[in-house]
C-alpha positions as CSV (number, residue, x, y, z in Angstrom):
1,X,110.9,118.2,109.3
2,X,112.1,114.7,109.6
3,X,112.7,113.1,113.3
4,X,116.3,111.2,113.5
5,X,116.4,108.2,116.1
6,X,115.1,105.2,113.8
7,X,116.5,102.7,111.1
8,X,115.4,105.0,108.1
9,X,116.6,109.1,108.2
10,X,113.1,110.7,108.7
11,X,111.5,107.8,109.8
12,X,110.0,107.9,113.9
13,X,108.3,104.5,114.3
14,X,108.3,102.9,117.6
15,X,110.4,99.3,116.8
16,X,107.2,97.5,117.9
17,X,105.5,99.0,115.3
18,X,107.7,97.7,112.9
19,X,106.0,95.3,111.0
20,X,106.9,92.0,110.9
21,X,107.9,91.3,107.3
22,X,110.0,88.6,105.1
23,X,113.6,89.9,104.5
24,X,114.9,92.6,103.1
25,X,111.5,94.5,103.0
26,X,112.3,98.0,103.2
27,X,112.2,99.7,106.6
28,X,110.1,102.4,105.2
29,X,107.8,100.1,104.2
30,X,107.4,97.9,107.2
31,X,107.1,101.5,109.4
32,X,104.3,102.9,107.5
33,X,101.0,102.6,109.1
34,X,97.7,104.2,109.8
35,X,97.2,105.6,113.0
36,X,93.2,107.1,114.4
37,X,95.1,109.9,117.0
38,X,97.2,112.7,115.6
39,X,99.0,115.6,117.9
40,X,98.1,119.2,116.5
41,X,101.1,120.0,115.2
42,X,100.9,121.6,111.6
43,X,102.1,120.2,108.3
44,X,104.7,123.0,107.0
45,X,103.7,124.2,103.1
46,X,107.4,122.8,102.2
47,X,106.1,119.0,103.5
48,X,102.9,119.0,101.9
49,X,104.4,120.0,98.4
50,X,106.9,117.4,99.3
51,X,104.3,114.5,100.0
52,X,102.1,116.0,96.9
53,X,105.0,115.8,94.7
54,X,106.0,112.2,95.3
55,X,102.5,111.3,94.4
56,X,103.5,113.3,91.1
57,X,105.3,111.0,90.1
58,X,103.7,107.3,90.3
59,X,103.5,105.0,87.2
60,X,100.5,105.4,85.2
61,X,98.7,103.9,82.4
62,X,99.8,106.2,79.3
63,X,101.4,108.3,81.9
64,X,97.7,109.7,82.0
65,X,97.9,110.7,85.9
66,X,94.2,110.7,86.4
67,X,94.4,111.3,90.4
68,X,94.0,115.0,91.7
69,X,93.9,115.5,95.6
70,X,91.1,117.8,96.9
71,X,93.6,119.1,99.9
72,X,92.5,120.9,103.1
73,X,94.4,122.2,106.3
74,X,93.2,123.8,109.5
75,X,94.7,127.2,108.0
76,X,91.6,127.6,106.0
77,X,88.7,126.4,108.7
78,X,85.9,126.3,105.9
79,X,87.1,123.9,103.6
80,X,88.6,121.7,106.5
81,X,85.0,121.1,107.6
82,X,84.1,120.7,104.4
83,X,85.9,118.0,104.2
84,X,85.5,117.0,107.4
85,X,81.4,116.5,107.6
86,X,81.8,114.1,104.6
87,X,83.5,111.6,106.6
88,X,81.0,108.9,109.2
89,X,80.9,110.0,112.2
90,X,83.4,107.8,113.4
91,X,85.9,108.5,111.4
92,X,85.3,112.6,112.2
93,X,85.5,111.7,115.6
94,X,89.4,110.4,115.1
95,X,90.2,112.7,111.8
96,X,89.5,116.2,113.6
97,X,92.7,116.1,114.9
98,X,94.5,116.0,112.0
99,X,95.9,119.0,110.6
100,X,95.2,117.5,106.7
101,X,92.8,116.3,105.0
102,X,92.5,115.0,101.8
103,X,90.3,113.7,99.2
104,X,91.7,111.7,96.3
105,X,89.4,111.9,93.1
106,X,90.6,110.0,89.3
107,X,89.8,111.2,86.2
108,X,87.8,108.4,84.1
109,X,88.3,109.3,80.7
110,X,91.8,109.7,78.4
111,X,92.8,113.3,77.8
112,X,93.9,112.6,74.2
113,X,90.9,110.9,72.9
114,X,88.2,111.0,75.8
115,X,88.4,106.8,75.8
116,X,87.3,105.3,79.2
117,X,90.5,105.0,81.5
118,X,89.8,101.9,83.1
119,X,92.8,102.0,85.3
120,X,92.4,105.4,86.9
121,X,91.4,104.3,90.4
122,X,94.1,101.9,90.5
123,X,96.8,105.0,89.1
124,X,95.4,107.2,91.6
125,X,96.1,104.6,94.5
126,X,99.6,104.1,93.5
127,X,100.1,108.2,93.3
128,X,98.3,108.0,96.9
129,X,100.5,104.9,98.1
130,X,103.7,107.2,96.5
131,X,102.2,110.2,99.6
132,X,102.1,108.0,102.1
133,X,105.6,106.4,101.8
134,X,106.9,110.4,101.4
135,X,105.0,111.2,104.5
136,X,106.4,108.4,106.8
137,X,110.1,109.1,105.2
138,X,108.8,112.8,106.7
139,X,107.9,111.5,110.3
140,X,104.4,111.8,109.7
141,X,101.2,109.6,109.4
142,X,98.4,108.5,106.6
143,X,95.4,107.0,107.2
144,X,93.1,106.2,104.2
145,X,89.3,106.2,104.6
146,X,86.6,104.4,102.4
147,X,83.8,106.0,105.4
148,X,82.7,109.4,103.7
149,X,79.4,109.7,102.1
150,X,80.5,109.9,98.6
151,X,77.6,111.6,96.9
152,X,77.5,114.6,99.5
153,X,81.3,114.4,98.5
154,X,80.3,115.5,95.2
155,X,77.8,117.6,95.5
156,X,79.4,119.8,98.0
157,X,82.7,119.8,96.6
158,X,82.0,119.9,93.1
159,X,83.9,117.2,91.7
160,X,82.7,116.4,88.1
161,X,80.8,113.7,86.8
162,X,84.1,112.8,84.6
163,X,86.1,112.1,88.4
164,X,85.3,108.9,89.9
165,X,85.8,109.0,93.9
166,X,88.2,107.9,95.6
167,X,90.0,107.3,99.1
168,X,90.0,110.5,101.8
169,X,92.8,110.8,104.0
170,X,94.0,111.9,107.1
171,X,97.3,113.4,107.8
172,X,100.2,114.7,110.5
173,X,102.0,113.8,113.4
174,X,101.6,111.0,116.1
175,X,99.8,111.6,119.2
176,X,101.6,110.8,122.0
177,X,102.2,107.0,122.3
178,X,100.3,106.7,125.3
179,X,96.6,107.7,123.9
180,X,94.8,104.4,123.8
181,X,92.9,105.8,120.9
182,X,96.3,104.7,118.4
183,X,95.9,102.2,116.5
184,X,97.6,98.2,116.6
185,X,98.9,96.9,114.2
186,X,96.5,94.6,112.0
187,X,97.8,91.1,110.9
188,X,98.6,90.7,106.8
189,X,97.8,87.9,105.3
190,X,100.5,85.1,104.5
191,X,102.7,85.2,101.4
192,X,100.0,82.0,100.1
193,X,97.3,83.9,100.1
194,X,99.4,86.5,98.0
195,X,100.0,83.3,95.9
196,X,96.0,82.2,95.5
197,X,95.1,85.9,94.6
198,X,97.2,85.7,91.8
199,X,96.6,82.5,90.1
């Protein structure tokens, strides 16, 4: 369901949106970012396998893949307000419009010997970083949220005590450009504080 009309197939990103980048970064890359006002369009069942699968496959430690997605649409009303009233307030207010949402969860232990995985979360954000770069190559949006109560997350949605918690997410099309609700743009920090981080 990919939208022609930008510098990557799939790809519709207004060119101020673009972000402003070093060289070479690429354009699917500089065009993904996390808008608060989605249209009502649906997500077909062929894109959201699509965007689930190309989480599939992210690196892993021991090729473990810890992450599992707790996934909701507006076709089944009950479990999208399940995993709606989760969220703060504010971000309901924005996320209600979207036609997905998600709730990334990491297992914490090894399957093969039940040692701790200390690198789940940080697996299950590169399979959810691996969804968000399939969703903008599919003309969609992904906006991550850290504002959900996390232990009404559990209770209500059964995760196990063996998951650890992770991002939700919000996912679909653009709202028109014209709703002040979308979000700028936020500034990046420079390549030396990249550097400092590292040393």
């Amino acid at each position: 369901m990919g939208s022609a009309g930008s510098a990557t197939p799939g790809v519709q990103t207004s060119p101020s949106k673009m972000a402003d980048t070093v060289p070479d970064v690429h354009p699917l890359i500089r065009s993904r970012w996390s808008p608060r006002s989605f249209s009502s369009r649906e997500v077909s069942a062929k894109d959201l396998r699509t965007i689930l699968e190309a989480a599939r496959w992210a690196a892993s430690s021991y090729n473990e893949q810890p992450w599992r997605f707790l996934v909701a649409t507006k076709s089944d009303p009950a479990a999208y307000q399940k995993l709606l009233n989760i969220l703060v307030e504010f971000n309901q207010q924005w996320a209600r419009t979207a036609p997905v949402l998600m709730l990334t969860v990491a297992k914490r232990t090894l399957t093969n010997n039940g040692a701790p995985n200390h690198h789940a979360l940080h697996d299950a954000g590169a399979a959810l970083a691996n969804l968000m770069l399939q969703a903008t190559a599919l003309g969609m949006y992904a906006h991550g949220m850290a504002g959900y109560d996390h232990e009404r997350a559990r209770e209500e949605l059964g995760i196990p005590d063996d998951y650890e918690v992770g991002a939700a997410v919000a996912i679909g099309y653009l709202d028109s450009p014209d709703n002040p609700v979308i979000s700028r743009l936020s500034p990046r920090h420079g390549r030396s504080g990249i550097r400092a981080s590292c040393e």
